[in-house]
C-alpha positions, 0 to 999 in steps of 0.5 A: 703264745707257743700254742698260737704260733702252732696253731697259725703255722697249721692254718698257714700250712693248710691254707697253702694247700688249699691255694695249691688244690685251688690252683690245681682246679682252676687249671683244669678248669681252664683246660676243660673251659678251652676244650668246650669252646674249642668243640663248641665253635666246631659245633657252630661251624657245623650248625651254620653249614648245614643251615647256609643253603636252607637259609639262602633258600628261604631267603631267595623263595621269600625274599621279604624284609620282614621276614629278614628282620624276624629271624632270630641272631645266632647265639653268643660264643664265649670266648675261652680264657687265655693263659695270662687272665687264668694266671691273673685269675690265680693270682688275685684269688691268692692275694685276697685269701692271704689277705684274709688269711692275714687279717684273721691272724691280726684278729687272733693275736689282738684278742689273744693280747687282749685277754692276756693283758686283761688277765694280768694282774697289773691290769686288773688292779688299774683297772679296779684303781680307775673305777674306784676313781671313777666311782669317786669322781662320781661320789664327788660330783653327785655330792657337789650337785647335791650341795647346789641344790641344797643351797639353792633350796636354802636361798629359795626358802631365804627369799620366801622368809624375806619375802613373807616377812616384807608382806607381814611388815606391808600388812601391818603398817597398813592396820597401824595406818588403819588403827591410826585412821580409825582412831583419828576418826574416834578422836574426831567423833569424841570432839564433835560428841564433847563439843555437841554435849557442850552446846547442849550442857550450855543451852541447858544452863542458859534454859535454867538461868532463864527459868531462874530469872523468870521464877525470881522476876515472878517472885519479885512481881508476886512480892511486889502485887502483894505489897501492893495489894497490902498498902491497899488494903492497910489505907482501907482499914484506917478510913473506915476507923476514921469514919467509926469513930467520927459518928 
C-alpha cells in the first residue's frame, strides 16, 4: 500500500512536470506560430505588390473572361492563434492527461485490491467453499439427470415387457382359436368318417342279410325241388312193383 502510494505521487509529480514542460511548448509555440503569420502576411503584402501592375497589365492587353477565370486564387493565409484558444488549448490537454492520468491510477488500485483480496486467506477459502459447492451441485444435477434417465430406460423397457407380452397373449389366443378350429374341424371329419363308416357297415350288413336271405331261399328252394323230385320219383317206383307183380 505504502509502495503504491510513492509510487502514484512519483507519477503524479512527473506527470505535472510533463504538463509544465507541455505548457512551456505550446507557448513558444504559439509565439513562433504568431511570428510566421505575422512575417507570412508581410511576405503577401509584398507578393501582391509587386505582382499589381503585371497583373493590371496583362488584364488590360488580354482583357479576355477566360483568361480572368483561368487565373489561379491566391493561397489561404492561416490566421495565428489567439491568447484565449492557446489557454483553452492548454487547458483541454490537461484536463484529458488528468483524465488519464486518473484513470490509470483507478486501474492500478482496482488490480492491486484485486490481488490483495484474491491472495487473502479468506478468499481463498471461500473461494474453494464455493467450488466444492459448485462441484456438488454439479455432482447433484448430474446424479439426478442420471436417475432420470435410468428411470426413463426402466419404463421404456417396462412398456417393451408389456408390450411383448400383450403380442405373446394376442399369438397365443389366436393358435388356441386355431387349435380350436382345427380341432373342430377334426371332430367335424371324425363324425362325417364315423358316420360314412356307419352307412357303409350298414349297407354291408344290409348286402349280408340279403346274401343270407338269398343262400337260405336257395336252400329252401333246393330242399324243396328235392323233395319234389323224391315224392316223384318215390310214386314211379311203386307203379312199376305194381305192374311186376300183376304179370
Amino acid at each position: 500500500g505504502r509502495r503504491s502510494r510513492s509510487a502514484s505521487r512519483d507519477t503524479g509529480e512527473r506527470e505535472r512536470s510533463r504538463h509544465k514542460e507541455s505548457s512551456r511548448h505550446t507557448g513558444r509555440g504559439g509565439r513562433s506560430d504568431r511570428r510566421a503569420a505575422s512575417d507570412s502576411d508581410s511576405e503577401g503584402g509584398r507578393r501582391s505588390r509587386r505582382s499589381s501592375p503585371s497583373s493590371s497589365s496583362s488584364s488590360g492587353d488580354e482583357g479576355s473572361p477566360r483568361t480572368a477565370a483561368a487565373a489561379k486564387p491566391a493561397a489561404p493565409v492561416e490566421r495565428p492563434l489567439t491568447e484565449e484558444e492557446l489557454t483553452k488549448l492548454r487547458t483541454e490537454l490537461a484536463e484529458r492527461l488528468a483524465e488519464e492520468e486518473a484513470a490509470r491510477r483507478v486501474t492500478v488500485l482496482v488490480e492491486e485490491r484485486v490481488a490483495a483480496a484474491l491472495s487473502s486467506e479468506a478468499v481463498r477459502r471461500e473461494l474453494a467453499a464455493r467450488l466444492e459447492r459448485e462441484r456438488s451441485a454439479l455432482e447433484a444435477q448430474v446424479e439426478a439427470e442420471l436417475d432420470a434417465e435410468r428411470a426413463r430406460a426402466a419404463r421404456d423397457a417396462e412398456a417393451a415387457r408389456a408390450a411383448i407380452a400383450a403380442k405373446e397373449a394376442e399369438l397365443a389366443d389366436l393358435e388356441a382359436a386355431a387349435r380350436a378350429k382345427e380341432g373342430e374341424a377334426a371332430r367335424r371329419r371324425a363324425e362325417a368318417e364315423q358316420a360314412e363308416l356307419a352307412a357303409r357297415l350298414e349297407e354291408l350288413q344290409k348286402r349280408q342279410e340279403e346274401v343270407r336271405q338269398e343262400a337260405e331261399r336257395r336252400k329252401a328252394a333246393e330242399e324243396a325241388r328235392k323233395k319234389e323230385q323224391a315224392r316223384i320219383l318215390g310214386k314211379g317206383r311203386t307203379k312199376l312193383s305194381f305192374s311186376l307183380g300183376g304179370k
